[in-house]
N, C-alpha and C positions, 0 to 999 in steps of 0.2 A: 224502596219501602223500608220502613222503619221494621225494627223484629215484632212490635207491639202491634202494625200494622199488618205483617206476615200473620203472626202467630198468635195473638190475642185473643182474646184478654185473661186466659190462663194458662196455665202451663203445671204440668203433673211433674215431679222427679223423685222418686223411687231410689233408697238410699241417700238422702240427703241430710241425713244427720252431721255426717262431716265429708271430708277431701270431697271431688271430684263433685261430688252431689251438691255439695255446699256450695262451692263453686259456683254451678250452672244456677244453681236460687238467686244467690248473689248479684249474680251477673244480669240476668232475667227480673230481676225485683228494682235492679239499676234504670232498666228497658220501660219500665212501665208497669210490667206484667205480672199480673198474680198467681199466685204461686201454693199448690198444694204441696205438701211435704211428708211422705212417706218413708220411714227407717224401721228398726225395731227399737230403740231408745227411746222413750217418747221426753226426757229430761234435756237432750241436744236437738233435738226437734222445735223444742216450744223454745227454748233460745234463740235459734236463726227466728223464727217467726219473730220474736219482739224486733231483732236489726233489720226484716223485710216491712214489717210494721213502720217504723222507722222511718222507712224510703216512700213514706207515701200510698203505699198497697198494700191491697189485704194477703193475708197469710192464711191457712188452711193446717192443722197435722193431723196424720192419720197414724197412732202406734200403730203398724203390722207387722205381723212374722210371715215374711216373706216366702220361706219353705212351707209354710202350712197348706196343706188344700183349699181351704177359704180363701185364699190370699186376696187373691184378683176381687173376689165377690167384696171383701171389706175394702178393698180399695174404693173400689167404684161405690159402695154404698158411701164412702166418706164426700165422694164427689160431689155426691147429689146432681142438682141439675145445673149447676158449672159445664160452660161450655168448656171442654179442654182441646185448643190448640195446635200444641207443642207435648209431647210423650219421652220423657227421657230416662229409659229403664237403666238406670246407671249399678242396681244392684246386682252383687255376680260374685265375686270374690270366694277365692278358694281359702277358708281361713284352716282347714284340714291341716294342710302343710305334711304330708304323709301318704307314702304308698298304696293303690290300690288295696291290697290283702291285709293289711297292717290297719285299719278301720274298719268297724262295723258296717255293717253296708249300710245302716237308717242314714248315716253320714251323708254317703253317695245318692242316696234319694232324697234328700233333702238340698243336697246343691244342684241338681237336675232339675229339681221343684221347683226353686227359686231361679233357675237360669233358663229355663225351657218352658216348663209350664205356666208359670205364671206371668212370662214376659209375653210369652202365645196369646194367653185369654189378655191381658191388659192391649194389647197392639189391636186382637179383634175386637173386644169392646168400642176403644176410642177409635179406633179407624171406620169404623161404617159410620161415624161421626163426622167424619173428616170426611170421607167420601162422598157423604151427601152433600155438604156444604161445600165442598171443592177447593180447600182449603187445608193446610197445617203441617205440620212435620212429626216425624219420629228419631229419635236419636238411639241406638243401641250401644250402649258402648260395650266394646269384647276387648280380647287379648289378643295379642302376635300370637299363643298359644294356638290357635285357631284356625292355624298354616299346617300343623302337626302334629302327632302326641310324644309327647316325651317321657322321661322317664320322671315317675312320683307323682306328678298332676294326669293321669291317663283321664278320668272322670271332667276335670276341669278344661282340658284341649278338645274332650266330646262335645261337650255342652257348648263352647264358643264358636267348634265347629260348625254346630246347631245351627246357633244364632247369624254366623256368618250367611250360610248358605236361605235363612229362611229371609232375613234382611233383605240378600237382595232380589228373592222373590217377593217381596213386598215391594219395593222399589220401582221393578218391572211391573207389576201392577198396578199399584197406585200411583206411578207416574205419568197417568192418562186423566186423572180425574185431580189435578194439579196441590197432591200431597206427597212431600218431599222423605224419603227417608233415609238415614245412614248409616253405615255398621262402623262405628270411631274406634280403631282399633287401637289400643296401646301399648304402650311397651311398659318401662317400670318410672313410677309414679310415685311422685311422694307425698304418700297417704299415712295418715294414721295406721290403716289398718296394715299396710305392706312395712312400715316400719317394725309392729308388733311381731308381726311372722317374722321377719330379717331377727327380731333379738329373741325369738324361742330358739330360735337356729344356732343363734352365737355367731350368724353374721352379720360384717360392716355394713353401713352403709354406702350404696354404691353412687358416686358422682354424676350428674348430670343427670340426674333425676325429672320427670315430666313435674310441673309445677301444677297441682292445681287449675289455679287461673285463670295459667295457659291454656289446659285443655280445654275447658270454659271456651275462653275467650277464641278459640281455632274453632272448636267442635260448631260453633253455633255459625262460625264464618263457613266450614267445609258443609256446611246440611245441603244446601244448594244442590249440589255438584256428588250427589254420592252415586254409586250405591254403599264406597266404600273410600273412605281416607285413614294411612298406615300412619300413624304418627313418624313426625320427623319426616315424612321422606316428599318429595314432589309426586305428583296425581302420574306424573309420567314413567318412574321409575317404579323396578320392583322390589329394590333394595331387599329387604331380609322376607319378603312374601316369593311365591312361586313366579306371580307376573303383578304387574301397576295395574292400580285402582284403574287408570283407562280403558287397559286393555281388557279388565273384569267385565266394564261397561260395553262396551264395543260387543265383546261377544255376545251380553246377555241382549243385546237390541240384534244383532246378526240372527241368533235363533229364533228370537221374536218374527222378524219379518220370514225366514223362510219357514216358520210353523203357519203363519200366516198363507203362505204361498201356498203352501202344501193343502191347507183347508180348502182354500178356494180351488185349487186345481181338483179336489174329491169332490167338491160340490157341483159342480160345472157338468 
């Protein structure tokens, strides 16, 4: 099946003014598929819309501030009654760049806002969508962050730890009623925005950077097969995570059937 065929005939993506988000519009606008666009910029926004325009499909923007309490609620109002698909909460980024104690806390509630809350209410919205129709996917993209906290991003390795873990209880769920979902985990990326942080720091840029594109062009090939793909690494390996995305899977279907077991054995 075609992605327009999977996933059609819209697709949401959340942070899509540039890098990664832009990306997957691009990518997905190439596919057929039309394309809501969600950032806080609304000036790089209405730019990709004219090159999706462009390709034959309609385009959508929605300015939001992602941290705000409303968030999700103006999302979904800009959607109207657009069927959506395809969900790729691609916004997350820690632009803090700064210790725990050394920000005001509104800082730290505002990227928990935008990393936790409003990815929760946008997945519950569009998924009982998808659940009915038995249809579509979710993409979450997080950080390798999300293996552990470290030191200066503490708030940022909670929050993707979040996402990890609720992802792929989404997965395990909705993987009955044939809506795919995946937590695209990455490493360092070259974005606009990680560029900008690298030179408030006064560091280089570092080589071998994830491209864009690429993750585009992977993310949309790994949604199948998730609940979870490490960037760079094969489905079998656990390289720089605790264990491989298989073996994440593995377990979460092992406890599945023997929770299962255990009901019926209490019912009985």
């Amino acid at each position: 099946m075609t992605l327009l065929e999977k996933y059609g005939p819209w697709a949401l993506i959340t942070g899509a003014s540039e890098g990664t988000g832009r990306a997957f519009a691009l990518r997905l606008a190439d596919e057929g598929i039309n394309c809501i666009l969600v950032a806080r910029r609304s000036a790089p926004l209405e730019a990709l819309a004219i090159e999706i325009r462009a390709k034959g499909v309609e385009a959508i923007t929605a300015s939001v501030d992602l941290t705000a309490p409303n968030a999700a609620q103006q999302v979904t109002d800009a959607t109207g009654e657009h069927a959506i698909g395809l969900l790729i909460t691609n916004a997350g980024a820690d632009t803090n760049g700064s210790p725990f104690l050394d920000r005001d806390i509104v800082n730290w509630d505002q990227l928990v806002a935008m990393n936790i809350t409003t990815t929760m209410r946008l997945a519950h919205h569009f998924g009982r969508t998808m659940r009915e129709s038995r249809r579509g996917g979710m993409i979450l993209v997080g950080s390798g962050a999300c293996y552990g906290g470290l030191n200066g991003i503490s708030v940022y390795c909670g929050a993707k730890g979040f996402l990890l873990c609720f992802g792929e209880g989404l997965w395990a769920e909705l993987r009955h009623h044939g809506v795919e979902v995946l937590n695209l985990i990455l490493g360092r990326t070259d974005t606009p925005a990680h560029r900008q942080l690298l030179e408030s720091k006064g560091l280089p840029v570092p080589e071998n950077m994830a491209s864009p594109d690429d993750v585009a062009r992977i993310g949309l090939a790994q949604l199948p097969h998730g609940p979870v793909y490490n960037w760079g690494q094969p489905n079998d390996a656990a390289g720089y995570a605790p264990n491989s995305p298989d073996t994440r899977r593995e377990r979460i279907v092992a406890i599945e059937k023997m929770s299962a077991a255990y009901a019926k054995h209490e019912g009985s």
